[in-house]
C-alpha positions in Angstrom: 12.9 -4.2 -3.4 12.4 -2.5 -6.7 16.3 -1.3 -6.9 17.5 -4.9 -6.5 14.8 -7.3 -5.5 17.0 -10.1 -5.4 19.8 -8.9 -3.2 16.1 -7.7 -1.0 15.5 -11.4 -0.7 18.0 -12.8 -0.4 19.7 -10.9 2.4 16.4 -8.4 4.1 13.5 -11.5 4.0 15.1 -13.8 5.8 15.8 -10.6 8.7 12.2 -10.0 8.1 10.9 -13.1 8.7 12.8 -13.4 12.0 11.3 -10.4 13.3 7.8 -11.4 12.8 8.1 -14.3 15.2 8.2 -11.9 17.5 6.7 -9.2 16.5 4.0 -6.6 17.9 1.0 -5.8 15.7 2.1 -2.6 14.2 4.9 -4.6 12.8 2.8 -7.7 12.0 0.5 -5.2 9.9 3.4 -3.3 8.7 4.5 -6.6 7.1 1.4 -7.7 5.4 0.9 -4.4 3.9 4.3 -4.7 2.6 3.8 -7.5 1.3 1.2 -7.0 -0.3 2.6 -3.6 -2.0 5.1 -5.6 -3.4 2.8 -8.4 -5.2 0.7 -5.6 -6.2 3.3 -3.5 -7.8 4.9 -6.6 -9.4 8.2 -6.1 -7.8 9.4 -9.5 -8.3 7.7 -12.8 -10.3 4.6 -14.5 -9.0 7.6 -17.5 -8.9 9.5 -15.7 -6.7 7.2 -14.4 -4.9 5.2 -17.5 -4.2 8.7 -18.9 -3.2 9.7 -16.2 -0.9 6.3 -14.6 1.0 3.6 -17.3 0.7 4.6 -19.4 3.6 5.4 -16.4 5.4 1.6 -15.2 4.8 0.6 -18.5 5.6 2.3 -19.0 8.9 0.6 -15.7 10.3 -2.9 -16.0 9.4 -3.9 -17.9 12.7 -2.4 -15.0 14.4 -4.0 -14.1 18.2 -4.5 -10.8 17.2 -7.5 -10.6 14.9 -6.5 -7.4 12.9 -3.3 -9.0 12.5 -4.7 -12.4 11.1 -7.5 -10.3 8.4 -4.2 -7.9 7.2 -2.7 -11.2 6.8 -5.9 -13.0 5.4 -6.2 -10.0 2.7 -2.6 -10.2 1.4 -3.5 -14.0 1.1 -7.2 -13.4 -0.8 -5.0 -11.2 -2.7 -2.1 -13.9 -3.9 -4.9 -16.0 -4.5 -6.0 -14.4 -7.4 -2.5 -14.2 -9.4 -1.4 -17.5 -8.7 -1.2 -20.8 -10.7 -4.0 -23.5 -10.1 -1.5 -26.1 -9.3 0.1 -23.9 -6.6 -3.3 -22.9 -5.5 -4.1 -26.6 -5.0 -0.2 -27.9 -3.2 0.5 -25.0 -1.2 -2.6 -23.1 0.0 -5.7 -25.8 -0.8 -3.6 -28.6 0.6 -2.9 -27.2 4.0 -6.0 -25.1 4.4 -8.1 -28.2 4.4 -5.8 -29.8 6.8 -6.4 -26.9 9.2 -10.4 -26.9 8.6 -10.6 -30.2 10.5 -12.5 -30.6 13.4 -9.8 -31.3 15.6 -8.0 -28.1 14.9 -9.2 -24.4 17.0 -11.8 -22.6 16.0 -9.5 -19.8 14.8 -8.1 -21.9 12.7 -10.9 -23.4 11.0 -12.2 -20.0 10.8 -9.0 -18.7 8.7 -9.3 -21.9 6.9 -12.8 -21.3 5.9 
């Protein structure tokens, strides 16, 4: 990622985001550590980033594994804090809510929360 981040994303995320659908949770918190290193050691732009990780963070956090779901919660609480109020508001405010309804699982509205 830091040699040639976007030859990284454009060929090794996509691999990566394959995998987790089926992933165990060493993997699962492999990833969200990774992920994390990388927005914390500014390896690509908070653009690119927010285009490339954030719904991958997102589609994980309701995972059944609760370790799993905080690692990915933490990388999350973490993007949170660098990114721009309008994408705060369209892509993490936006579906949050949506998933903090009572019709949606507990675990879900819990994450949401």
């Amino acid at each position: 990622m830091r040699q040639n981040p976007t030859e990284t994303l454009r060929r090794v995320l996509p691999k990566v985001r394959e995998a987790l659908h089926v992933a165990g949770v060493e993997m699962q918190l492999t990833a969200a550590m990774s992920f994390l290193t990388i927005l914390q050691d500014e390896s690509v732009s908070i653009h690119a980033y927010t285009h490339s990780f954030l719904q991958v963070i997102l589609l994980h956090l309701e995972h059944r594994d609760t370790g799993v779901s905080n690692a990915w919660l933490e990388t999350l609480l973490s993007v949170i804090e660098v990114l721009p109020k309008e994408t705060l508001r369209h892509e993490i405010l936006n579906p949050l809510v949506s998933k903090a309804q009572l019709s949606q699982t507990v675990q879900s509205r819990l994450v949401s929360c």
